[in-house]
CHARMM-style PDB file with segment names, atoms N, HN, CA, C and O in Angstrom:
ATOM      1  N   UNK     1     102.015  35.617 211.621  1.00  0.00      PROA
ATOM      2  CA  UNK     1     101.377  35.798 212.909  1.00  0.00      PROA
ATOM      3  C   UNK     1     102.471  36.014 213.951  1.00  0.00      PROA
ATOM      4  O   UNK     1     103.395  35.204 213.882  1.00  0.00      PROA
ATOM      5  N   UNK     2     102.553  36.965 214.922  1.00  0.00      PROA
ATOM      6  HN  UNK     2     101.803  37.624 214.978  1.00  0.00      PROA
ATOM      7  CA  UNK     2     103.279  37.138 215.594  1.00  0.00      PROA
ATOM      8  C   UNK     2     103.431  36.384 216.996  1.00  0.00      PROA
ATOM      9  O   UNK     2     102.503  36.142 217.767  1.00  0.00      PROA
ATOM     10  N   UNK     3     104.623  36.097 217.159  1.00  0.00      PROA
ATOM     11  HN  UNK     3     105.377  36.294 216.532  1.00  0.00      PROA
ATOM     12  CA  UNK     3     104.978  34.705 218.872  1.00  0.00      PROA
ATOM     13  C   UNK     3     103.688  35.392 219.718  1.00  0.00      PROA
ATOM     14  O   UNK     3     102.794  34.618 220.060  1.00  0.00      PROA
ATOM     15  N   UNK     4     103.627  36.071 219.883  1.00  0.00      PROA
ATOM     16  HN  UNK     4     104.353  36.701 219.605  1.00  0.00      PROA
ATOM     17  CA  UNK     4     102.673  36.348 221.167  1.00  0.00      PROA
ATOM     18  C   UNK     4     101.071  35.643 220.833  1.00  0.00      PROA
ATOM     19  O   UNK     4     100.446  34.919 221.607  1.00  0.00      PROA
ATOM     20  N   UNK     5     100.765  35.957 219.864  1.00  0.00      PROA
ATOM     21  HN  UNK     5     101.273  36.545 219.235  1.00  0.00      PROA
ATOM     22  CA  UNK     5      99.615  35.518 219.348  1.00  0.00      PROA
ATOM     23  C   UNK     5      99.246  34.010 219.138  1.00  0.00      PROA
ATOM     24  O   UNK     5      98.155  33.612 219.544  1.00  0.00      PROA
ATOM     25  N   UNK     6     100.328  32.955 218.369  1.00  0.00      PROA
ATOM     26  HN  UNK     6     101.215  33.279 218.039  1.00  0.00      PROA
ATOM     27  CA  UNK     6     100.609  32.367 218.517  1.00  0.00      PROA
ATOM     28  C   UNK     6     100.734  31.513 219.567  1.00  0.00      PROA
ATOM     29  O   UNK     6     100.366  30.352 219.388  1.00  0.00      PROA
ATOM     30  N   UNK     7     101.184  31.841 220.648  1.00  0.00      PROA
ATOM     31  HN  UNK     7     101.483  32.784 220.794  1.00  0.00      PROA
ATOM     32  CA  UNK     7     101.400  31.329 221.841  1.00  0.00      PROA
ATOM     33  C   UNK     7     100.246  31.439 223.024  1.00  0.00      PROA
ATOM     34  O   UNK     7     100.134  30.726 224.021  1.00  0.00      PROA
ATOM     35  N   UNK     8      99.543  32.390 222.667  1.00  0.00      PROA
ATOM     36  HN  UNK     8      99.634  32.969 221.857  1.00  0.00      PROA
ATOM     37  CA  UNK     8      97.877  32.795 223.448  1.00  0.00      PROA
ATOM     38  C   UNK     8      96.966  31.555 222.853  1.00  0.00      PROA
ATOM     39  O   UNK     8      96.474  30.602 223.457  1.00  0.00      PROA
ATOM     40  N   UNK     9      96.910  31.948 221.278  1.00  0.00      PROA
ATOM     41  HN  UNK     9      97.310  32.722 220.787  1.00  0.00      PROA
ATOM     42  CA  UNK     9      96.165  30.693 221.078  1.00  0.00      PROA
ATOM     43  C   UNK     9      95.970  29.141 221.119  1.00  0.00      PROA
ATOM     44  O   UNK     9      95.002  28.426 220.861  1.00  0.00      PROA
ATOM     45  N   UNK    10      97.386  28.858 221.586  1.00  0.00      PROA
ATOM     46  HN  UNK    10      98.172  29.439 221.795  1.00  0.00      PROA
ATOM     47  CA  UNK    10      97.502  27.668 221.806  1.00  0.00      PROA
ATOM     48  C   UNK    10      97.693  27.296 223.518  1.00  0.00      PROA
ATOM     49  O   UNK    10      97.572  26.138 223.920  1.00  0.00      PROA
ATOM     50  N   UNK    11      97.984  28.374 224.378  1.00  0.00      PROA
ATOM     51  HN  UNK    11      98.082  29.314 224.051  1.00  0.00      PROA
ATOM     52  CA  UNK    11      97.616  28.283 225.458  1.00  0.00      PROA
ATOM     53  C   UNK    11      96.155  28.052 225.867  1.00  0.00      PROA
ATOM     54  O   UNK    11      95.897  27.101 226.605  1.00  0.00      PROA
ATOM     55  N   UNK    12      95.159  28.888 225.418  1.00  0.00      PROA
ATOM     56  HN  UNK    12      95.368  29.661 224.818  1.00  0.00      PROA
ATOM     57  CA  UNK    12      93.974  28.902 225.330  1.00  0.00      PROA
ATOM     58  C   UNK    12      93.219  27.756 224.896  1.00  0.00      PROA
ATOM     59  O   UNK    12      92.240  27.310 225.495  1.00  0.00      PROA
ATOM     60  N   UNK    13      93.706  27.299 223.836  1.00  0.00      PROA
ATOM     61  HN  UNK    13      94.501  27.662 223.349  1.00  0.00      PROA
ATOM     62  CA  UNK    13      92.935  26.131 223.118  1.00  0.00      PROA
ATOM     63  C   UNK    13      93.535  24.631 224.144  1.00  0.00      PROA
ATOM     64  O   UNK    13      92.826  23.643 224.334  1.00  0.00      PROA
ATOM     65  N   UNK    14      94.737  24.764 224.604  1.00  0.00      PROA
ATOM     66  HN  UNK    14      95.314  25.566 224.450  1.00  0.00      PROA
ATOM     67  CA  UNK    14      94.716  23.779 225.734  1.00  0.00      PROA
ATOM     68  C   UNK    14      94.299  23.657 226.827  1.00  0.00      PROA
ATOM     69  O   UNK    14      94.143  22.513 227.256  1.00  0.00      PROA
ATOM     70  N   UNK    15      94.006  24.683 227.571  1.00  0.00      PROA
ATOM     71  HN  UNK    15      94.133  25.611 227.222  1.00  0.00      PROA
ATOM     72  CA  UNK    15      93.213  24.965 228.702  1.00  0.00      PROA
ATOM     73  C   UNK    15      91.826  24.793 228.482  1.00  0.00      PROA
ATOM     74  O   UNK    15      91.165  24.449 229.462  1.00  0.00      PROA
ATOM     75  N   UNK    16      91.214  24.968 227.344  1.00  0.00      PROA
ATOM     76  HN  UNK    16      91.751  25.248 226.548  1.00  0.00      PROA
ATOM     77  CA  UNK    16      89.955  24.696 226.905  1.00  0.00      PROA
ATOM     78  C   UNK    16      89.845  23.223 227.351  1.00  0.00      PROA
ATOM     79  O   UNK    16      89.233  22.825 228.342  1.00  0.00      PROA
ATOM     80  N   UNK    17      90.555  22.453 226.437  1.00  0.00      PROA
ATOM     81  HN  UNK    17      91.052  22.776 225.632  1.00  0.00      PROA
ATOM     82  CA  UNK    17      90.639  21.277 226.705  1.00  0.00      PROA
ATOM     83  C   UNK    17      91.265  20.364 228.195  1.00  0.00      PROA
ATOM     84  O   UNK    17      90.749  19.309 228.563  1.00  0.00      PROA
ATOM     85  N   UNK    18      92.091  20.823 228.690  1.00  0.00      PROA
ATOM     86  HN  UNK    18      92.510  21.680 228.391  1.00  0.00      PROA
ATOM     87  CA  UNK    18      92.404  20.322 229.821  1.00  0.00      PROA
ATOM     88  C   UNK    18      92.519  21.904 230.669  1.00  0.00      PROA
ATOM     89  O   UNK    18      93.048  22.792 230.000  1.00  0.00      PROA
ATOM     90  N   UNK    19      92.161  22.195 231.760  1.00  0.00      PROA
ATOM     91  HN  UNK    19      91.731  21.474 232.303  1.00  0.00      PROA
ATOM     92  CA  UNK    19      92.233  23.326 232.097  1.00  0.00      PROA
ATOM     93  C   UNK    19      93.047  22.898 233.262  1.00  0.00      PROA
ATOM     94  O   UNK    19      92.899  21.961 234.046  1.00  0.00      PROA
ATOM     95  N   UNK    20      94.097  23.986 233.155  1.00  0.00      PROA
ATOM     96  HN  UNK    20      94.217  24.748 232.518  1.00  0.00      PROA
ATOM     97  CA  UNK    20      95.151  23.783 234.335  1.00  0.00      PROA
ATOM     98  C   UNK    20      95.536  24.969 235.341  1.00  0.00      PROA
ATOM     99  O   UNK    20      94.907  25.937 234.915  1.00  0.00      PROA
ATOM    100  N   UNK    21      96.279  25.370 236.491  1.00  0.00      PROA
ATOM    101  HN  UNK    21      96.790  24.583 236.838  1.00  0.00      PROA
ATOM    102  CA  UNK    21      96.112  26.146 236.864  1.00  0.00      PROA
ATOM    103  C   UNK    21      97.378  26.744 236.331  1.00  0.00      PROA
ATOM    104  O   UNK    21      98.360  26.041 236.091  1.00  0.00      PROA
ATOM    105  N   UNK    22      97.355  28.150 236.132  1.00  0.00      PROA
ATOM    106  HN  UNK    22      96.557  28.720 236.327  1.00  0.00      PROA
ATOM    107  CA  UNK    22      97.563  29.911 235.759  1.00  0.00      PROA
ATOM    108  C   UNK    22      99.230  29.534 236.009  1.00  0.00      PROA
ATOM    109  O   UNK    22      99.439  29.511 237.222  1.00  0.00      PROA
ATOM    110  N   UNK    23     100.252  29.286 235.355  1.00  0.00      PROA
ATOM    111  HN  UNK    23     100.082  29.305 234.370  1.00  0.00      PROA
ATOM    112  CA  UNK    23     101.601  28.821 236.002  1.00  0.00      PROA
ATOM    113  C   UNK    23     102.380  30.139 235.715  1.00  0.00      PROA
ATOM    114  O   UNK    23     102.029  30.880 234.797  1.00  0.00      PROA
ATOM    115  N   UNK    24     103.348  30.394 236.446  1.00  0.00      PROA
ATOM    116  HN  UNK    24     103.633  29.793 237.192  1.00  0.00      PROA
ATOM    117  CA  UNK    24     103.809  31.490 236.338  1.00  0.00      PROA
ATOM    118  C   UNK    24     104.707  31.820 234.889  1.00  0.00      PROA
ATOM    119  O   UNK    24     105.421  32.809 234.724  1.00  0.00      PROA
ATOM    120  N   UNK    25     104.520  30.959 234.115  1.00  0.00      PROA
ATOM    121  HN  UNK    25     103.939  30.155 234.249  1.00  0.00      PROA
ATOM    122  CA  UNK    25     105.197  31.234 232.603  1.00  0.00      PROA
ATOM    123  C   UNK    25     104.478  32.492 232.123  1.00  0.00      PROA
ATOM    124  O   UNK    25     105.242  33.125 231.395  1.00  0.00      PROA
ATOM    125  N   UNK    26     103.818  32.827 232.199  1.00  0.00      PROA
ATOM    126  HN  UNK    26     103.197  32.313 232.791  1.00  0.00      PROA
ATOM    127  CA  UNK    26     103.169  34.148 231.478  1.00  0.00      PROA
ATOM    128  C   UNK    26     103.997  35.387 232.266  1.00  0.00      PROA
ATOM    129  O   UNK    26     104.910  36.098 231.846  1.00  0.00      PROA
ATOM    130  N   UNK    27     103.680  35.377 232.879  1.00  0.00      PROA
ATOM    131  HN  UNK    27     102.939  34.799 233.221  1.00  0.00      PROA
ATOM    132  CA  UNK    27     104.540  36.261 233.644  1.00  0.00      PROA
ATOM    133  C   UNK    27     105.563  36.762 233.708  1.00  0.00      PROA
ATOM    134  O   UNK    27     105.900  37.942 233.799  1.00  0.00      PROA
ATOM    135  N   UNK    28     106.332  35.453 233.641  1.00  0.00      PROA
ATOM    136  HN  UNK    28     106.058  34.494 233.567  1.00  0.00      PROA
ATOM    137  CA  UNK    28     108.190  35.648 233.322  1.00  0.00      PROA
ATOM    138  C   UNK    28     108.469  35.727 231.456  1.00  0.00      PROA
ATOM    139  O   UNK    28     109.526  36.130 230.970  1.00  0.00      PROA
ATOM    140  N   UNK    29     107.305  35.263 230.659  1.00  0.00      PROA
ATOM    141  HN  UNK    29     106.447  34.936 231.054  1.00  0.00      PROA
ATOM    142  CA  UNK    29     107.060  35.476 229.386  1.00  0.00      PROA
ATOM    143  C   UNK    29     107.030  37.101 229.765  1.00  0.00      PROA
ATOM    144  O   UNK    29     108.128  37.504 229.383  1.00  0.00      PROA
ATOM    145  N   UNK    30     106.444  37.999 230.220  1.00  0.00      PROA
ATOM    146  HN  UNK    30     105.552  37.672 230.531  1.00  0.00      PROA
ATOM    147  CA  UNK    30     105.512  39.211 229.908  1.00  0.00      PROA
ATOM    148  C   UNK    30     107.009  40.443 230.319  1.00  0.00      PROA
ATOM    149  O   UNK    30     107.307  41.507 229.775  1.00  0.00      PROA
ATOM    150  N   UNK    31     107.709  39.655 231.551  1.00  0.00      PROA
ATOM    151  HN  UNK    31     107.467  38.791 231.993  1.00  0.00      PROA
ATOM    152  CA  UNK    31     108.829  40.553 232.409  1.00  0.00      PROA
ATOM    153  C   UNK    31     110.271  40.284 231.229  1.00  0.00      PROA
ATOM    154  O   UNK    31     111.184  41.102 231.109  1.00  0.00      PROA
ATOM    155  N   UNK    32     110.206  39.339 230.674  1.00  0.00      PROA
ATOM    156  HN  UNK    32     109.465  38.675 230.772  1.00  0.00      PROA
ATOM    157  CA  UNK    32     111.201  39.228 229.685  1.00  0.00      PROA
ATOM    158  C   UNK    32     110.779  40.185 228.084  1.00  0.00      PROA
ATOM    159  O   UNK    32     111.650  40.831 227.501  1.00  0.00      PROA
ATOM    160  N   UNK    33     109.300  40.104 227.568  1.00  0.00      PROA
ATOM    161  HN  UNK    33     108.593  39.579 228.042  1.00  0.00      PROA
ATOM    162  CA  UNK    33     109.563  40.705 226.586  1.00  0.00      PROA
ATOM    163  C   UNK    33     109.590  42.173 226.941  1.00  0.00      PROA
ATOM    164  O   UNK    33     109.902  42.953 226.041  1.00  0.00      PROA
ATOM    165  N   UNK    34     109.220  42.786 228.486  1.00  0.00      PROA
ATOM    166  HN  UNK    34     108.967  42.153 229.217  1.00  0.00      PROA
ATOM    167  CA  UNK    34     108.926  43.831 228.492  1.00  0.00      PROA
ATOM    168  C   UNK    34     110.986  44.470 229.082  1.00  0.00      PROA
ATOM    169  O   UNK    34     111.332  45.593 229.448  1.00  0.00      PROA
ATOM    170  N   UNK    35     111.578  43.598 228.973  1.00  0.00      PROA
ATOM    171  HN  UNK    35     111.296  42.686 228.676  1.00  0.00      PROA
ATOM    172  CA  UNK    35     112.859  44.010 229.264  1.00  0.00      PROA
ATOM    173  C   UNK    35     113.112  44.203 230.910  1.00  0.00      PROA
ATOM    174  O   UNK    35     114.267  44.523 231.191  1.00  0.00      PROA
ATOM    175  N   UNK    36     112.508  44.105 231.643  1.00  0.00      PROA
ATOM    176  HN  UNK    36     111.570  43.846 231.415  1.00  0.00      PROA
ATOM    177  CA  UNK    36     112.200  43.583 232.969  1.00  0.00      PROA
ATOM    178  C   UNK    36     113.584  42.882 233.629  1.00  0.00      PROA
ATOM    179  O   UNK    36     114.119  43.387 234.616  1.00  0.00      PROA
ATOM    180  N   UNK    37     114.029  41.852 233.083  1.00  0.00      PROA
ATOM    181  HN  UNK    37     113.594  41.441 232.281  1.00  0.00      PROA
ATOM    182  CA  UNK    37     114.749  40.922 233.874  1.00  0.00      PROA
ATOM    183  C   UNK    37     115.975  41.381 233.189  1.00  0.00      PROA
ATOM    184  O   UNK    37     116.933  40.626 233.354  1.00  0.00      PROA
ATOM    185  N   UNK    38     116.161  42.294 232.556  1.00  0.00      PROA
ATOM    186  HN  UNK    38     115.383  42.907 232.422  1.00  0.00      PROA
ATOM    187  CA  UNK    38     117.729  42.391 231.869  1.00  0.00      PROA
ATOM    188  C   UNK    38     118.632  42.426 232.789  1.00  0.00      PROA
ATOM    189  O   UNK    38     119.657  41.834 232.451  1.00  0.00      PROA
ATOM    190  N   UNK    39     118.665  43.008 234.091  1.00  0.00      PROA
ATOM    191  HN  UNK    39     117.832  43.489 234.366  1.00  0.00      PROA
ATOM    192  CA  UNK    39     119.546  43.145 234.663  1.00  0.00      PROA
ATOM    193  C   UNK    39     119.810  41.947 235.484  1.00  0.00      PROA
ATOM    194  O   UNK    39     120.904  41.839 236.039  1.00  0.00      PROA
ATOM    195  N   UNK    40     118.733  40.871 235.632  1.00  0.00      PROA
ATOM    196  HN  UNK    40     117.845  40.959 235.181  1.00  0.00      PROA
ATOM    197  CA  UNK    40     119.570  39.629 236.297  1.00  0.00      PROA
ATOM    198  C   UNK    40     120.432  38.626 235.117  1.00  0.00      PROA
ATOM    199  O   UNK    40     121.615  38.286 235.150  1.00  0.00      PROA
ATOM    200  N   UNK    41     119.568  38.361 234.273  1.00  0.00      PROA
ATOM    201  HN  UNK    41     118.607  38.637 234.246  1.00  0.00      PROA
ATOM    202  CA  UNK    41     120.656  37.171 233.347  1.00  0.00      PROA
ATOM    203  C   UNK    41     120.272  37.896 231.873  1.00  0.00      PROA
ATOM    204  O   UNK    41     119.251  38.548 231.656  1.00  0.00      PROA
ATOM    205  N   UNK    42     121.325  37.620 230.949  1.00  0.00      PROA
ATOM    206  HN  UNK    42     122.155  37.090 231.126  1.00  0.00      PROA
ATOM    207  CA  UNK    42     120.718  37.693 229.463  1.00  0.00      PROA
ATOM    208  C   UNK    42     120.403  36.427 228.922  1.00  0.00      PROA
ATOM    209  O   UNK    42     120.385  36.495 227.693  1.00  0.00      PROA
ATOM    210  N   UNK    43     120.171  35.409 229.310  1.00  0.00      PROA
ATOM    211  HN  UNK    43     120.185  35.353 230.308  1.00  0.00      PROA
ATOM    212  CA  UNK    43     119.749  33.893 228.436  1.00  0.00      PROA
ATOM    213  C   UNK    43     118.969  33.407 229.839  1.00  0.00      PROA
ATOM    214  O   UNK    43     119.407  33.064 230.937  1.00  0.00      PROA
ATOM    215  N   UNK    44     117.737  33.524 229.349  1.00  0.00      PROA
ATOM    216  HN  UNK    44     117.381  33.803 228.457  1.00  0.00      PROA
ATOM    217  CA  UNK    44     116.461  32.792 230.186  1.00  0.00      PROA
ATOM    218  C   UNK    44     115.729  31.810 229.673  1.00  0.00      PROA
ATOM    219  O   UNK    44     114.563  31.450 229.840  1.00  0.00      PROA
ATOM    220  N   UNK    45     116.868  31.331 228.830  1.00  0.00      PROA
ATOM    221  HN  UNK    45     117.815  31.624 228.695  1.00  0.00      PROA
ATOM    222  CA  UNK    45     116.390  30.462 228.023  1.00  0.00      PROA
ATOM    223  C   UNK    45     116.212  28.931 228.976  1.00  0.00      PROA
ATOM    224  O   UNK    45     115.123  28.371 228.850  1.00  0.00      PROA
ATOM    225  N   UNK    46     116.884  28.506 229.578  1.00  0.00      PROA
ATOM    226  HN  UNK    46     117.769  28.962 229.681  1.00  0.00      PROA
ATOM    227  CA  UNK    46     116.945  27.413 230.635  1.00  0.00      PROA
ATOM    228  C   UNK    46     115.766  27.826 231.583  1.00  0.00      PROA
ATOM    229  O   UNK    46     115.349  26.713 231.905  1.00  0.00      PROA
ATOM    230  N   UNK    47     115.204  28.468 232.039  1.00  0.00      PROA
ATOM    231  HN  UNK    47     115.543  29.372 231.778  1.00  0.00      PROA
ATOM    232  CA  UNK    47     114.550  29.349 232.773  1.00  0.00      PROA
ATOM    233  C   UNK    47     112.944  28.863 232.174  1.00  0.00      PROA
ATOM    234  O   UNK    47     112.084  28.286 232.840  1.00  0.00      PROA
ATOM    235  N   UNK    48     112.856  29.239 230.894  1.00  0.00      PROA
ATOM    236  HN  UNK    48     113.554  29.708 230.353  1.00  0.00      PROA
ATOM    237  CA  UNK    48     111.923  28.926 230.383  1.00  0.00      PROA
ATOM    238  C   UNK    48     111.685  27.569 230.197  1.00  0.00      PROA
ATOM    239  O   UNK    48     110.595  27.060 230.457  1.00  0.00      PROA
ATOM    240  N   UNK    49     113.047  26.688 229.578  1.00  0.00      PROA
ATOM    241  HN  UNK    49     113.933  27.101 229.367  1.00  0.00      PROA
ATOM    242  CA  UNK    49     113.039  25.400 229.391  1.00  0.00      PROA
ATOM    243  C   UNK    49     112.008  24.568 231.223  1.00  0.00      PROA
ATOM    244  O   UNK    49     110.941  23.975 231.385  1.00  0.00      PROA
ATOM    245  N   UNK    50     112.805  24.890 231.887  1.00  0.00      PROA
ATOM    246  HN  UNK    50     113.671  25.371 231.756  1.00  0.00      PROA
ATOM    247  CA  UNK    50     112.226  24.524 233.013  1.00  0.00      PROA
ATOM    248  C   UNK    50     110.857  24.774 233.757  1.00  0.00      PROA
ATOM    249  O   UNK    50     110.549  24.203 234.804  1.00  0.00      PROA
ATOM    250  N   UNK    51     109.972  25.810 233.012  1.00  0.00      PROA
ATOM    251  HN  UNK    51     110.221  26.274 232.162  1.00  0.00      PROA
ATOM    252  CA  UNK    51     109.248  26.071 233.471  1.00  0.00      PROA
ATOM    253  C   UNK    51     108.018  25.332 232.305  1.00  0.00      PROA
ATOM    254  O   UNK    51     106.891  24.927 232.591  1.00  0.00      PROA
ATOM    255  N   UNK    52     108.542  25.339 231.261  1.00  0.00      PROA
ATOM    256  HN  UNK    52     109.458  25.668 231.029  1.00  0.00      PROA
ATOM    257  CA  UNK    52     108.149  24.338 230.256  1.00  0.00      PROA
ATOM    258  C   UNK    52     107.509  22.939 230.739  1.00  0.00      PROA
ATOM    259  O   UNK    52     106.404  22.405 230.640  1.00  0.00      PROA
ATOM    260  N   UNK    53     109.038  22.536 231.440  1.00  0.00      PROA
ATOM    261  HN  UNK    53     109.935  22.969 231.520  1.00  0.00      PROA
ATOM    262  CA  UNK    53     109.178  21.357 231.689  1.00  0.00      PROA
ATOM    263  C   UNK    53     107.804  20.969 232.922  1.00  0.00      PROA
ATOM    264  O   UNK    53     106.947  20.086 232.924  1.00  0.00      PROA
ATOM    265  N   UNK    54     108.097  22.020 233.817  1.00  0.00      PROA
ATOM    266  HN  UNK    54     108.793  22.738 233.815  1.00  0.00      PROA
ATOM    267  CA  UNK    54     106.635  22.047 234.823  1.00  0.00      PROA
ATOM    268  C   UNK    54     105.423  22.032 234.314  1.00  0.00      PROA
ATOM    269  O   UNK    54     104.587  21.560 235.085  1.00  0.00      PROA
ATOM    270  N   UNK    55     105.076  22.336 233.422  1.00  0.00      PROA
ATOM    271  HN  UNK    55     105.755  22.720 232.795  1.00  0.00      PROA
ATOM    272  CA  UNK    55     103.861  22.982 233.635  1.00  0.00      PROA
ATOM    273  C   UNK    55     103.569  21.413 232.212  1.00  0.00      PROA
ATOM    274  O   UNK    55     102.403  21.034 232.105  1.00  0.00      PROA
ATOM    275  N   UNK    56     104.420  20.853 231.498  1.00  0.00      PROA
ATOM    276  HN  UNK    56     105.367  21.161 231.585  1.00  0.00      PROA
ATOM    277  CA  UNK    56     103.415  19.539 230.969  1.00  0.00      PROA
ATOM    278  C   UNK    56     103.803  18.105 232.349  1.00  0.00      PROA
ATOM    279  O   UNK    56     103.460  16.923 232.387  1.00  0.00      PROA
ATOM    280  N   UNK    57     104.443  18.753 233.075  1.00  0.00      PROA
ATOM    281  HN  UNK    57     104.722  19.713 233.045  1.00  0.00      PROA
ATOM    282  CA  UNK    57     104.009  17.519 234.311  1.00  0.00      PROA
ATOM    283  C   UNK    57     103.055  17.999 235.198  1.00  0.00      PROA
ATOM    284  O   UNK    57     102.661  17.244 236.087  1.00  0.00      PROA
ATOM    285  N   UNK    58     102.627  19.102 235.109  1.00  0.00      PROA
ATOM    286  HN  UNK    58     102.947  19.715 234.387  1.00  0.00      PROA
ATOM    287  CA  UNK    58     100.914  19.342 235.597  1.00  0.00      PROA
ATOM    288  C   UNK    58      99.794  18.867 234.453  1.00  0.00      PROA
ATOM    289  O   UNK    58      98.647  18.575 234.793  1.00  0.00      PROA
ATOM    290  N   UNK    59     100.155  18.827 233.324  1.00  0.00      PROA
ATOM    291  HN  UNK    59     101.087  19.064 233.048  1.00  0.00      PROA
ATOM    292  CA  UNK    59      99.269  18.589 232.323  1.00  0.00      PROA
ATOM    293  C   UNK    59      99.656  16.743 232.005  1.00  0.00      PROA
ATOM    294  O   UNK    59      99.556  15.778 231.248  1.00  0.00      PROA
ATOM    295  N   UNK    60      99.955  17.077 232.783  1.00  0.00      PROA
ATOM    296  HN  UNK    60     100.037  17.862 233.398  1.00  0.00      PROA
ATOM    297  CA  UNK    60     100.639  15.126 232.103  1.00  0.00      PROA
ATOM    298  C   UNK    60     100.545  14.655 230.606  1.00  0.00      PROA
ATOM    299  O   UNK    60      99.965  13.715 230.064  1.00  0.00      PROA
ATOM    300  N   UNK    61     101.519  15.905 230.050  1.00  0.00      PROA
ATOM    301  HN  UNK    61     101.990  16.669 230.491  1.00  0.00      PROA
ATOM    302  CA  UNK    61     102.178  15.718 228.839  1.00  0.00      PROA
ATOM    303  C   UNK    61     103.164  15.391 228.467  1.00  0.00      PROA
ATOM    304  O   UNK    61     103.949  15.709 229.360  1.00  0.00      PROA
ATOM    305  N   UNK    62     103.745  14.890 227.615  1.00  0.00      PROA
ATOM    306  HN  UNK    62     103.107  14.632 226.889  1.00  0.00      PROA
ATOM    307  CA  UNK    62     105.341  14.669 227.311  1.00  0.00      PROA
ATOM    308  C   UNK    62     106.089  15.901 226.972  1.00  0.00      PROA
ATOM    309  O   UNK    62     105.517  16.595 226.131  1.00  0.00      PROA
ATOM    310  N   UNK    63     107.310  16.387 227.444  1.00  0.00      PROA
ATOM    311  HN  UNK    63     107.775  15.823 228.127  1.00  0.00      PROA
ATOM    312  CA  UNK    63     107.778  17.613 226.861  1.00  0.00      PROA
ATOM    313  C   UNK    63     109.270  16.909 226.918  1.00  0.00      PROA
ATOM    314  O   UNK    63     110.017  16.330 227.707  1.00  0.00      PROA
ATOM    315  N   UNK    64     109.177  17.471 225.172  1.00  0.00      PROA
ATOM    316  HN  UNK    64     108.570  17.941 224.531  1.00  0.00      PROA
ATOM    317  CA  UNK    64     110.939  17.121 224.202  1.00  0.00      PROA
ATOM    318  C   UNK    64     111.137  18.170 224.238  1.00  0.00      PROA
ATOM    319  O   UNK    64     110.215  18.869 223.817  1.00  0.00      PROA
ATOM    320  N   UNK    65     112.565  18.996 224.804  1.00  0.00      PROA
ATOM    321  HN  UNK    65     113.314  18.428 225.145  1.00  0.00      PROA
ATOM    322  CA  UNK    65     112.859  20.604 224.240  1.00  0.00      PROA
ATOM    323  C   UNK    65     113.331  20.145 223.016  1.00  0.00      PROA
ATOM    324  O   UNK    65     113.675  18.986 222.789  1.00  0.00      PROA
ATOM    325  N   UNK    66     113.344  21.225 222.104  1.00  0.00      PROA
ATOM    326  HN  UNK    66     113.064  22.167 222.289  1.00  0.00      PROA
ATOM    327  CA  UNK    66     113.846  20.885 220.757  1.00  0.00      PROA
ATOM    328  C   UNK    66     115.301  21.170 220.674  1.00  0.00      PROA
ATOM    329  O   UNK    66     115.861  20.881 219.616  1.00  0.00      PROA
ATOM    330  N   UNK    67     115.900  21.623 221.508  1.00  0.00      PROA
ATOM    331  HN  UNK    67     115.445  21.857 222.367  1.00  0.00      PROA
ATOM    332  CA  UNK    67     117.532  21.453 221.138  1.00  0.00      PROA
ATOM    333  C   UNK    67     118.377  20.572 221.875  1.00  0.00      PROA
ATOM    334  OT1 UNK    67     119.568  20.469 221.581  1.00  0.00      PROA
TER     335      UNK     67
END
């Protein structure tokens, strides 16, 4: 199954369940795979980590990054 798919369905199936508001991770998900942001940084990886990090303290979840 491919990340994108993957990552819809489990967005979806949590919002089902706790519905939260629209955070701008999709977005900066959508401008990164579409090659969009190349010209500001090549590792948006912190970028993401942090936006991660937001969006389960709107959900008042625990978030471990895995590295």
């Amino acid at each position: 199954m491919r990340f994108e798919q993957v990552l819809l369905d489990l967005t979806v199936e949590l919002w089902q369940t706790q519905p939260f508001p629209v955070p701008d991770l999709y977005g900066l998900l959508c401008m990164e795979v579409l090659h969009q942001l190349d010209f500001a940084d090549t590792d948006l990886e912190p970028v993401f980590e942090e936006c991660l990090h937001e969006l389960a303290g709107i959900l008042s979840v625990e978030y471990r990054p895995t590295a």
